[in-house]
N, C-alpha and C positions, 0 to 999 in steps of 0.2 A: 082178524088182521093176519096177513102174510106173514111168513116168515122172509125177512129178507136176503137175497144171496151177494155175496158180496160179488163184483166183477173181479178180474184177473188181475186188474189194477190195483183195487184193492188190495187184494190179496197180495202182492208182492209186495207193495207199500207196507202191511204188517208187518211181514218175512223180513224186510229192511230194516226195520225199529225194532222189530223181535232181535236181529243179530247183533246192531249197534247196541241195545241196551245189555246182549249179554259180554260184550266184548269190552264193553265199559264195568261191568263188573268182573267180570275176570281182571281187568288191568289195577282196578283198587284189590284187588285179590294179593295178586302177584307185588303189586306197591306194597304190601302188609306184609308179604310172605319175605321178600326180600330184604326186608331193612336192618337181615341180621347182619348183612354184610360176606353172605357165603357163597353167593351166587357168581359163579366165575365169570359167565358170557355177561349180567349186568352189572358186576363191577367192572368190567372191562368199557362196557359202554358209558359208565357214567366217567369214565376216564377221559372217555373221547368227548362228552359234552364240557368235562370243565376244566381239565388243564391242557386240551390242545384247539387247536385253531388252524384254521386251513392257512399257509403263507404266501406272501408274496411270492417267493420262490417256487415254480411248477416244479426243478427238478428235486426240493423237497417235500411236497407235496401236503403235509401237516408241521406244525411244531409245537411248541409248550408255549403258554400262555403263558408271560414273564409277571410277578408277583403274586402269581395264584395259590390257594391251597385247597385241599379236600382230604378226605376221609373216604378210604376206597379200599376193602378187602379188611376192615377197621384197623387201617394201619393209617395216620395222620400222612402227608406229605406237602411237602412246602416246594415252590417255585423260587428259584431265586430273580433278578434282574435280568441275568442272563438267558432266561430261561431253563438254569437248571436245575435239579436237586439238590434242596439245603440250603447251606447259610450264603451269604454272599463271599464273595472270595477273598482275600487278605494276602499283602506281599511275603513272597517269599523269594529264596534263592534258588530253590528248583520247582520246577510248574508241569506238571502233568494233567497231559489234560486226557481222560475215557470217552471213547467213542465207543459208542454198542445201541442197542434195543433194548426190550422191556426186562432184560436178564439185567445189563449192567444200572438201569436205571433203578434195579431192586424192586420188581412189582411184589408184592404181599409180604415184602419184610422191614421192620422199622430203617428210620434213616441210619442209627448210629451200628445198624448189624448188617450191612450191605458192605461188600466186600471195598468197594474206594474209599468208604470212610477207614473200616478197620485199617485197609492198610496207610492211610494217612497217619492215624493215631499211632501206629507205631514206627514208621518210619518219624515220627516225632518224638517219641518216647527215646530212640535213638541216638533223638538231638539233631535229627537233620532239620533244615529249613526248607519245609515244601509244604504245598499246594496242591490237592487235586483239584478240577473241575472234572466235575460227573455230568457228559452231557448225553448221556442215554436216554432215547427214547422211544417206546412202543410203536411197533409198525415198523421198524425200519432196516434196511441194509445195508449191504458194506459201502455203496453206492451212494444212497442217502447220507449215512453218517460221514463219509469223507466229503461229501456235500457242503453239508452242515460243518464242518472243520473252516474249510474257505471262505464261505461265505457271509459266518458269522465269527468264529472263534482265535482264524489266524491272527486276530493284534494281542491274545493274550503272548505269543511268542513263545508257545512252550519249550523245554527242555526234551521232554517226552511224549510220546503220544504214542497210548496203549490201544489196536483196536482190537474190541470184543469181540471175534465171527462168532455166527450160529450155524446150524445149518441151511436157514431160510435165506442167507444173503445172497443170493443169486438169485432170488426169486424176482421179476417184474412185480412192483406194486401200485398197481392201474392207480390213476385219478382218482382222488375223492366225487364221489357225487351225490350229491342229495338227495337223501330220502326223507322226505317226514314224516313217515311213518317209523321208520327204525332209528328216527332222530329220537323221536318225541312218546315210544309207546316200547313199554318193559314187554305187552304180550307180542308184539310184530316182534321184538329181538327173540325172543322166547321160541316163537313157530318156526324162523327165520333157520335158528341154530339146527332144532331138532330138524327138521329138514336137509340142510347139510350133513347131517350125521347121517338120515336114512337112504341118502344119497351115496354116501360112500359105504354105507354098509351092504349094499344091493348092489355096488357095481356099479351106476351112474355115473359118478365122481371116481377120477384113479385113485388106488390105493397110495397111502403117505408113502411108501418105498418107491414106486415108482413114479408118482411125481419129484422125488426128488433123483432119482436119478435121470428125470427130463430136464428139470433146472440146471442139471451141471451139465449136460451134454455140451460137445464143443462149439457147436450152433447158434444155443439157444441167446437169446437177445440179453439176459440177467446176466448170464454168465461172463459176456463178452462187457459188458459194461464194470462190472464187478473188476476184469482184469485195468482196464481204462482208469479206473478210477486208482486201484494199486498203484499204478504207473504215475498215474499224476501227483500223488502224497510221495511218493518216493522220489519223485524228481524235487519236489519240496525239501523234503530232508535232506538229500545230500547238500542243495545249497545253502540250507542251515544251518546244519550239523545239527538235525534233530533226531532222536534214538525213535525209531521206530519198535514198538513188541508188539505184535499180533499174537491174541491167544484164540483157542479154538473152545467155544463153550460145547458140552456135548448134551441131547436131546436126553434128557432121564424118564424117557417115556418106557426105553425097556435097555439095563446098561446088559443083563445077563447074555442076550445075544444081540449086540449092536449092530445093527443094520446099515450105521452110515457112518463107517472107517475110511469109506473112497471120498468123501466129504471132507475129511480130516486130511486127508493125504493130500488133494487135491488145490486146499487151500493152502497148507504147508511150505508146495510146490511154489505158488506164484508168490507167497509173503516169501520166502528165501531168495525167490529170481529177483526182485524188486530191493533185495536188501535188508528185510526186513528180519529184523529176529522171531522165531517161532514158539511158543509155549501151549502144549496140548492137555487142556484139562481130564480128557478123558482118564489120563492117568490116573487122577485123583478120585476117582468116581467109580473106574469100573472094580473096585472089591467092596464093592456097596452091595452087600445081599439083599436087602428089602429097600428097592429104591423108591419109594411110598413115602420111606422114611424122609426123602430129602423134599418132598411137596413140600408147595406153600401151604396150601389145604387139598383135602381132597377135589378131585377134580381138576388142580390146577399145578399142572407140573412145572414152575417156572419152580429154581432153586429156593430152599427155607434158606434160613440163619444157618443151621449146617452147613450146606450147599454154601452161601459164602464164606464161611469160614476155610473149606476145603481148598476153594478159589485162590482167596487171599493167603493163605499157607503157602502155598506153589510158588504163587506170582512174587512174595516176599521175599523166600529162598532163596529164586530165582536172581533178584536183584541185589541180594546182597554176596551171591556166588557172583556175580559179574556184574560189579560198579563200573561204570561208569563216568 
């Protein structure tokens, strides 16, 4: 008998089931390897699968799924009605409400050590009669979050309204679009990220310094909107008479020589033009020698329980040197 050769069709056909079958085990690999919950890029994604949801709203592009909950970075979080973090809200005489991203939303720290609760608990402990809503949420900027003010939150009628910058808010943040692959598959997010990385490590991708000093250029389309949106919460307020405080969160990726002080300055500039009161975390942050220490885990530099605690120190100060 002959030995048989296979054709090229063949042949490719194997090659096909040879990759699929090993990409499907890598993916129960990685399903295994990840379920301690310390994987940054796929705890971040299973964020996106289950407490947000694309909106009706195009210019907010995603939001939180109202009565959801998960277990992400193994820190429990609850959804409220509202869509936002924790309990549902209860009357009070003063109502503040946080507008921010995945900082003020507390990614990888429990509910009750995130810096809106803290400062609720003690502006209660004080005996005042307040309220925060915490409507933080991943992905977003100052553009979005004043968005999400109008479109959803204006009937709560606050007293104050705290927004949280980062330095990403000026950033355009394109359409969601659909992949299902990087919906549905830990290895696609997996190749997806390191990719990205080796992209910016080689020069492909601009370095983080100066993509962000392209975001704030005077030109750039994030920037310009970012001021637009300023202007429109501020003409709010003064018809109010609601307290605007703008604080500036600072990147603790490296505090020892911080690279984006014209980001702080910059923002400063238009929350003061608009009216707004100014509060610059960096303060609080930059005699932080080993800033490792303020991770949520490794890998993942959003603020720990320190890092809020710092936060809410300032912002409490701040409020009780100048009531209101």
């Amino acid at each position: 008998m002959g030995t048989h050769k296979p054709s090229l069709i063949e042949s490719i056909v194997v090659f096909i089931i040879t990759i699929l079958v090993l990409a499907l085990v890598l993916e129960f690999v990685l399903v295994f390897k990840n379920k301690d919950g310390r994987n940054y890029d796929i705890e971040m994604w299973k964020y996106s699968r289950t407490l947000k949801r694309v909106s009706s709203n195009p210019r907010l592009g995603h939001e939180h799924v109202p009565n959801k909950s998960a277990r992400l970075q193994n820190v429990d979080i609850r959804i409220n009605s509202l869509g936002m973090r924790g309990d549902e809200p209860k009357a009070a005489d003063t109502k503040i409400v946080f507008l921010g991203s995945s900082i003020t939303f507390g990614w990888g720290v429990a509910e009750a050590k995130i810096y809106p609760e803290i400062l609720e608990a003690r502006l209660k402990t004080d005996g005042k009669s307040v309220e925060i809503y915490n409507a933080g949420i991943g992905n977003y900027n100052s553009a979005r979050e004043i968005e999400l003010f109008f479109s959803k939150l204006e009937q709560i009628k606050p007293n104050i309204i705290i927004l949280n910058s980062f330095i990403r808010d000026a950033e355009v943040i394109p359409s969601p679009k659909r992949n299902w692959l990087l919906e549905n598959s830990q290895l696609a997010v997996t190749i997806w990220s390191r990719l990205e990385q080796l992209k910016r490590k080689f020069g492909v991708e601009k370095s983080f310094q100066q993509h962000y000093k392209d975001i704030y250029a005077d030109d750039y389309a994030g920037w310009i909107e970012m001021q637009k949106a300023f202007e429109r919460l501020s003409t709010y307020a003064q018809a109010n008479k609601v307290r605007v405080i703008v604080t500036m969160i600072p990147d603790i990726h490296n505090l020892k020589n911080y690279p984006f002080i014209f980001i702080h300055e910059k923002t400063a500039r238009i929350a003061q033009a608009n009216g707004f009161e100014f509060i610059d975390f960096f303060d609080s942050f930059k005699d932080i020698s080993d800033q490792s220490s303020l991770w949520a885990m490794p890998g993942d530099p959003h603020p720990n329980e320190t890092g809020h605690r710092l936060m809410v120190n300032q912002l409490y100060n701040y409020l009780v040197s100048f009531p209101q």
